[in-house]
C-alpha positions in Angstrom: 0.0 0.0 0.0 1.2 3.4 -1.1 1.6 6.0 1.3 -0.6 9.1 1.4 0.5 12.2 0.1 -1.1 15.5 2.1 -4.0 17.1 0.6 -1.2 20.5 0.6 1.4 18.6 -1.2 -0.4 18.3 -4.6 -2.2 20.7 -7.1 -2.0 24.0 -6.4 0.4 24.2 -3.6 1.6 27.4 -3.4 -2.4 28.6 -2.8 -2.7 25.5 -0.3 0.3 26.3 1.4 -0.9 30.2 2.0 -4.0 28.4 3.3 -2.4 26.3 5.8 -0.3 29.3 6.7 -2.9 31.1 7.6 -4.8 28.7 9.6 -1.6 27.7 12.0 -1.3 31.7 12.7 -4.8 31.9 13.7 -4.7 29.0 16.1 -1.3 31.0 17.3 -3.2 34.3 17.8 -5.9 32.2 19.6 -3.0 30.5 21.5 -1.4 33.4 22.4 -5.1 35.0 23.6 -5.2 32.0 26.3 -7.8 30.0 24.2 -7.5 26.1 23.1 -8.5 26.8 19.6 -10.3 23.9 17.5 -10.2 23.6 13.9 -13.5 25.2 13.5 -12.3 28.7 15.3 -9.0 28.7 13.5 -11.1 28.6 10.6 -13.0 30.9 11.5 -10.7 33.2 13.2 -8.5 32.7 9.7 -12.2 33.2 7.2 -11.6 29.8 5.7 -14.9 27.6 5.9 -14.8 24.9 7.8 -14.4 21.9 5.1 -11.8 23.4 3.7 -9.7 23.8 7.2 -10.1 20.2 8.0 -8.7 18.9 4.2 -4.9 20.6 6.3 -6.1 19.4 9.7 -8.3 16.3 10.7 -8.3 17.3 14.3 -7.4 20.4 16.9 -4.3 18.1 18.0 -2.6 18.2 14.2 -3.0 21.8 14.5 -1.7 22.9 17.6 1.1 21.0 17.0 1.9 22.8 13.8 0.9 26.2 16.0 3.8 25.5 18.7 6.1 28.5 19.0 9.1 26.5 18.6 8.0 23.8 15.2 9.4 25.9 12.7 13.1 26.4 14.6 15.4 23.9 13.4 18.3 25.1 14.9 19.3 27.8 17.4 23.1 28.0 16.6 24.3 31.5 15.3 26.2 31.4 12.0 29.6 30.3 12.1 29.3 28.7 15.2 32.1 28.2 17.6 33.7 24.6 17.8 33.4 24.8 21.9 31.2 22.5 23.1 30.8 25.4 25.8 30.3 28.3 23.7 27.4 26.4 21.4 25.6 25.9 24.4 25.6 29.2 25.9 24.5 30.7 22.6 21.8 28.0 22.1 20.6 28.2 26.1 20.3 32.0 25.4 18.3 31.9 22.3 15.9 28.9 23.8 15.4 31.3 27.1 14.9 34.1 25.0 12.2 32.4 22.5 10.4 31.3 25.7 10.3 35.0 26.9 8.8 36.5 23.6 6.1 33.7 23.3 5.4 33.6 27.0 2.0 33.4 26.6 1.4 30.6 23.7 4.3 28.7 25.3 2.1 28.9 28.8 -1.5 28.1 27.2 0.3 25.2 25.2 1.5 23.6 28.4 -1.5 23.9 30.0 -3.2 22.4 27.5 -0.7 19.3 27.0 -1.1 19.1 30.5 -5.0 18.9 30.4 -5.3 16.4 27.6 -2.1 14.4 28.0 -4.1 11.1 28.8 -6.5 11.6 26.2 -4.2 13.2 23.5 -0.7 11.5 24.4 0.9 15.0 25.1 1.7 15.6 21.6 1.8 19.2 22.2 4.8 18.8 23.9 7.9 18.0 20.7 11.0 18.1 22.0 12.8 20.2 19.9 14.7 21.9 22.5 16.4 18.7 22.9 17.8 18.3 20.0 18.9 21.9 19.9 20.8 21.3 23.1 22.2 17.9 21.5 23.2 19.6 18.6 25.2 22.4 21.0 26.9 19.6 22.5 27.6 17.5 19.5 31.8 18.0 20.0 31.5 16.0 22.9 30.2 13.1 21.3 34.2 12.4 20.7 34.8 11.7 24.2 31.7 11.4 26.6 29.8 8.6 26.6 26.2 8.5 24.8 24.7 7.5 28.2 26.0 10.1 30.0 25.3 13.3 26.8 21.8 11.9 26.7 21.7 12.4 30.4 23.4 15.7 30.5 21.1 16.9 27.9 17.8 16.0 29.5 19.5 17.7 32.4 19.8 21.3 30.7 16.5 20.9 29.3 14.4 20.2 32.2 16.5 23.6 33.8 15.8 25.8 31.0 12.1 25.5 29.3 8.6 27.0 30.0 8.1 24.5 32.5 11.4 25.9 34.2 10.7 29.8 33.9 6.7 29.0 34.9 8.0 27.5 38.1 10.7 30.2 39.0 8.2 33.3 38.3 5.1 32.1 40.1 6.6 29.7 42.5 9.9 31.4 43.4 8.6 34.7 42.8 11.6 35.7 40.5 11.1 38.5 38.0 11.5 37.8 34.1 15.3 39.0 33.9 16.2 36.5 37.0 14.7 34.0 35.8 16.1 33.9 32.5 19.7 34.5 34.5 19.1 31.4 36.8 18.4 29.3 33.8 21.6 30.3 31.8 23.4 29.5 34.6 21.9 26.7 35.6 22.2 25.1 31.9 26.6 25.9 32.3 26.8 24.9 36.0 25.4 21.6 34.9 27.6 21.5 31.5 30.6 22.3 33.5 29.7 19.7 36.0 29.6 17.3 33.2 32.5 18.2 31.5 34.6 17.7 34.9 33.6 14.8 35.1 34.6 13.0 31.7 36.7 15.5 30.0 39.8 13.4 28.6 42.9 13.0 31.1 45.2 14.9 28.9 42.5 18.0 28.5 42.6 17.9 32.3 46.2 17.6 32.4 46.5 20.9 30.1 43.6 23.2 31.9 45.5 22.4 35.3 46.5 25.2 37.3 
């Protein structure tokens, strides 16, 4: 059995693919309002009828996951980026905490609702792209640490550094925005550096020395 191409991916795709677009940045404007948009509002929201919306999206779970903040990112290294496993991560860790802090509120509304309707919905909401932005800041040390113990380390800095992370330190801890975005960067290289201590090659340790 062949596989099924999307209904976006043939004819006239440049038209369907302005059509999808605008339906993800309605349920983003809905997101970012607080709501849990359906496929109906989006449509709506977007003046697309409602048959039409649900040819790009069967159901409100297909199109909140194309509405996360962070889909579209593939990568969060600047250009050029330094070969210091150190470096890449500070520069990825500042870009993640800063994408959290412009889309505040649609990354807030998306974990509540991943949350609310991860039994019934299998917390699909919730990709994991962050992850492999970290893993590809730390890729150098893929020489010489071992996958176990990256795999770890990254899951480390992620669970330190996400919405889940700043939600907790603003309402919980009662930090303000610019602390916790500071706590989270340095929690992200105290845990690298920890790491690095740890399994960084006898001869590197040899040269760093005092």
């Amino acid at each position: 059995m062949g596989m099924s191409i999307p209904y976006e991916a043939t004819g006239r795709t440049g038209q369907k693919q302005r059509t999808r677009d605008a339906l993800v940045a309605a349920a983003r404007h809905l997101v970012a309002a607080g709501q849990a948009p359906t496929v109906e509002a989006a449509a709506e929201t977007a003046g697309i009828s409602r048959t039409t919306a649900y040819r790009y999206f069967t159901n409100r779970r297909d199109l909140l996951v194309a509405a996360h903040p962070e889909t579209t990112t593939l990568s969060l290294l600047p250009p050029h980026p330094s070969d210091d496993p150190g470096d890449r991560l500070d520069a990825v860790i500042e870009a993640f905490t800063q994408l959290i802090e412009d889309t505040e509120p649609q990354q807030r509304t998306m974990l509540r609702m991943s949350l609310e309707n991860s039994a019934a919905e299998g917390g699909v909401l919730r990709q994991g792209r962050a992850i492999a932005w970290i893993e590809e800041a730390l890729s150098p040390l893929e020489a010489w640490m071992p996958p176990s113990d990256l795999r770890r380390l990254v899951l480390a800095i992620r669970s330190a550094t996400g919405i889940e992370a700043r939600v907790w330190l603003t309402d919980v801890a009662g930090l303000s925005g610019p602390e916790a975005v500071d706590l989270m960067r340095w929690s992200a290289r105290s845990l690298y550096d920890a790491a690095v201590v740890d399994h960084r090659p006898r001869s590197r340790r040899r040269a760093t020395s005092p």
